[in-house]
N, C-alpha and C positions, 0 to 999 in steps of 0.2 A: 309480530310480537312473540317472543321466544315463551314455551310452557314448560316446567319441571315437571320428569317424568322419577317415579320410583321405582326403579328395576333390581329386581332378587334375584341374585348368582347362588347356584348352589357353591360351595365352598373351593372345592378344586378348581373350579369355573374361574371364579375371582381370583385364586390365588395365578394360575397361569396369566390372566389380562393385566393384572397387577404387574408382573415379572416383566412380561411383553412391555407395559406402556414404561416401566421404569427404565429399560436397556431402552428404549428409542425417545425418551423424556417428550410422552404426551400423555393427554389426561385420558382414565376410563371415559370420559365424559364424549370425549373425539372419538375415540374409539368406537363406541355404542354409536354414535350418530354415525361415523363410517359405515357400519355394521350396518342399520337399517336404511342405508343408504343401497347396499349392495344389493341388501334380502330385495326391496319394492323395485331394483332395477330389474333383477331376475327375474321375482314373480313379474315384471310388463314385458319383457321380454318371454316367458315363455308362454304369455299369454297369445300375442302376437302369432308367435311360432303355432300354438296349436290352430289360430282360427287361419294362415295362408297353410296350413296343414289340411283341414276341413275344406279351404278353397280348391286345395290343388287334388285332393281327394273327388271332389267332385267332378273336376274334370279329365278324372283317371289316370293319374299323376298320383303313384303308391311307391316309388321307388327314384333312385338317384338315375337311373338311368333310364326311368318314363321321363323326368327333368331335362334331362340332356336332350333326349328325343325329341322332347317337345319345344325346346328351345331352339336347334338344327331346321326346323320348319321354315 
């Protein structure tokens, strides 16, 4: 079940998304859900990245070329 969210642009904010969704005729509304689409992709993704970062850290894997190294094995 879909929920209404109220979200406050500062001014300039809204007037560029506004111009944006006008030239490619979609709603702020797509947009904004695009938007926090992209934001919780990244933030799982970098979450990811730091904990095989903490793994490969552990097993002395600090660099692109301890990776290689260690992959050559």
């Amino acid at each position: 079940m879909r929920k209404a969210v109220t979200l406050s642009l500062p001014p300039e904010l809204y007037a560029k998304s506004e111009k944006y969704c006008k030239k490619r005729s979609v709603k702020i509304s797509e947009m904004a859900r695009e938007a926090i689409r992209n934001y919780l992709f990244k933030m799982e993704l970098d979450e990811i990245r730091r904990s095989f970062t903490a793994h490969l850290n552990k097993r002395g894997i600090f660099t692109e070329q301890d990776l290689m190294k260690a992959v050559e094995k």
